[in-house]
C-alpha positions, 0 to 999 in steps of 0.5 A: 476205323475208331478212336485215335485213329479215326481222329487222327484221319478226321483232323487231316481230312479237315484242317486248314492251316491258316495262309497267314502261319504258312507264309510266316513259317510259324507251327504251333501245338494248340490244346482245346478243352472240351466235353463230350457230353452223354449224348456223344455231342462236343460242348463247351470248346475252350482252347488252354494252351498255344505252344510256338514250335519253331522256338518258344522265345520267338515272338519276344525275339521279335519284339526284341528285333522291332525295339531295335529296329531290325524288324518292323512292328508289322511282323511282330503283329503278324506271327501274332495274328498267326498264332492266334489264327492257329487257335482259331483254327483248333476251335473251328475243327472242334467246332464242326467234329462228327459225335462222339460216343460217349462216356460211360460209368457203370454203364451209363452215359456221362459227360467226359472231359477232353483235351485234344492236342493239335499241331500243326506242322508245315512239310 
């Protein structure tokens, strides 16, 4: 098995979703930048993008609900903390990822640059 499929197995094989989103009901697209480096090494992880998928206006619907006293400040902190644990998450799985091969230009190995989508989805 190579490229996106092997991706695709690796990531389910060794993702975790945070207890803390499950229990808040949160899914999320998280998007980390990094570089696969000539040697086929993944450096330099960055995460660029967390989307909410269950409603993107979710969080400020939250502290709309907390200012109006139907929810209390503890669960606006907490999809916070589950979003952010999302992200973590991403960049703990990029973190232990086997390497790659590298890029190459006219034959030789170079350093690529990578944008990997994550999404995590409860069942």
């Amino acid at each position: 098995m190579e490229g996106a499929v092997a991706l695709s197995s690796w990531l389910r094989t060794n993702l975790k979703y945070p207890v803390i989103a499950q229990e808040h009901g949160v899914q999320a697209r998280v998007l980390i930048l990094f570089v696969v480096d000539k040697n086929g090494k993944i450096t330099e992880p960055v995460p660029v993008l967390l989307r909410n998928m269950n409603n993107t206006a979710q969080y400020a619907d939250y502290l709309e609900q907390v200012s109006q006293g139907k929810k209390s400040k503890d669960e606006a902190v907490a999809l916070r903390r589950a979003l952010s644990e999302l992200e973590k998450e991403g960049m703990r799985v990029v973190g232990i990822m086997p390497d790659w091969k590298p890029g190459k230009k006219n034959g030789e190995a170079v350093d690529v640059k990578f944008t990997l989508q994550i999404t995590f989805r409860l069942q």
